[in-house]
Each structure stands twice: as C-alpha cells, then as structure tokens.
C-alpha positions as CSV (number, residue, x, y, z in Angstrom):
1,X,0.0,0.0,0.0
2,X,1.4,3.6,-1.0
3,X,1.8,6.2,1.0
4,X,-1.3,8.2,-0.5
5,X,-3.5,5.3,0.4
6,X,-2.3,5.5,3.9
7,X,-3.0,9.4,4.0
8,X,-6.5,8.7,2.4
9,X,-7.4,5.9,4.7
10,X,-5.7,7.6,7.9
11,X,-8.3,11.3,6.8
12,X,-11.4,8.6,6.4
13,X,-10.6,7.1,10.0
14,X,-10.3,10.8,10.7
15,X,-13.5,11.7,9.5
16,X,-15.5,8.9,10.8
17,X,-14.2,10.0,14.2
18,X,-15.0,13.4,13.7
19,X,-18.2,13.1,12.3
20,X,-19.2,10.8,15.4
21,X,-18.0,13.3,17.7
22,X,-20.0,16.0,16.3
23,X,-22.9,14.4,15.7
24,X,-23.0,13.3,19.9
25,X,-22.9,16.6,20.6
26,X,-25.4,17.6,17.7
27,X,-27.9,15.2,19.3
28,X,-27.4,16.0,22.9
29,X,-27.7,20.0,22.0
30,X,-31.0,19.0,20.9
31,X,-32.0,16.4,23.2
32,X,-34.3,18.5,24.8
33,X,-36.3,19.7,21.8
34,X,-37.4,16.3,20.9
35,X,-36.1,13.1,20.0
36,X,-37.0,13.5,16.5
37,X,-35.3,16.8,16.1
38,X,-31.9,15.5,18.2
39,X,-31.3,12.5,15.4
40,X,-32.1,15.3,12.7
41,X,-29.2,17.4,13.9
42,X,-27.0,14.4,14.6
43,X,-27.8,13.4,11.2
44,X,-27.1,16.4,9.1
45,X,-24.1,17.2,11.9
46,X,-22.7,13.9,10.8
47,X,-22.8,14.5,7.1
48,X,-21.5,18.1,7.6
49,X,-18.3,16.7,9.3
50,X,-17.9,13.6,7.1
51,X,-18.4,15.8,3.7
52,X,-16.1,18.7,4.8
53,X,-12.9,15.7,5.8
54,X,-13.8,14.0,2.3
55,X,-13.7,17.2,0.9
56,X,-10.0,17.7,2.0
57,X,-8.6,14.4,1.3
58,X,-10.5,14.7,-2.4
59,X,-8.1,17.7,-2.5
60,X,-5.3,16.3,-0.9
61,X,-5.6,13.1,-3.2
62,X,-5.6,15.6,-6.2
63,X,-2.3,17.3,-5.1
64,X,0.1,14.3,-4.2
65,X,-1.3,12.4,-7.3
C-alpha cells in the first residue's frame, strides 16, 4: 500500500471520528427539543463533518497524485 492510500485511509478514519464526535454533541444539543429533532441534527451534523474531511482528502488526493 502507498503512501497516499495510507494518508487517504488515515483522513477517512479521521473523518469517521469526527463526524461521530459532532454528531454526539449535535444530538445532545438537541436532546431537549425532541427526540425526533436531536437525530435530525446528529444526522445532518454527521454528514456536515464527514463531507467537509472527504472534501480535504478529495483535494489532498488531487495534489500528491
């Protein structure tokens, strides 16, 4: 495995972690507003996080090739 595989994998691990983190704290933010509403925010706080990392390493992966 090449090094930019182990930079793309290693900024997915980083963005699943991320992504989980955020979307914790999404849903207990809006815990008390309704259950419905805390797994809307964990959901979109989750995608927010994921697509902003992917976003990076889809520019990373475009400048070291």
């Amino acid at each position: 495995m090449s090094w930019q595989h182990k930079v793309s994998v290693g900024l997915y691990r980083i963005a699943l972690v991320v992504s989980i983190f955020f979307s914790l704290m999404a849903f207990l933010v809006f815990y008390q507003a309704g259950i419905f509403n805390a797994l809307l925010a964990a959901v979109i706080a989750f995608g927010i996080a994921f697509g902003l990392v992917a976003l990076l390493n889809w520019i990373l992966r475009g400048f070291i090739g």
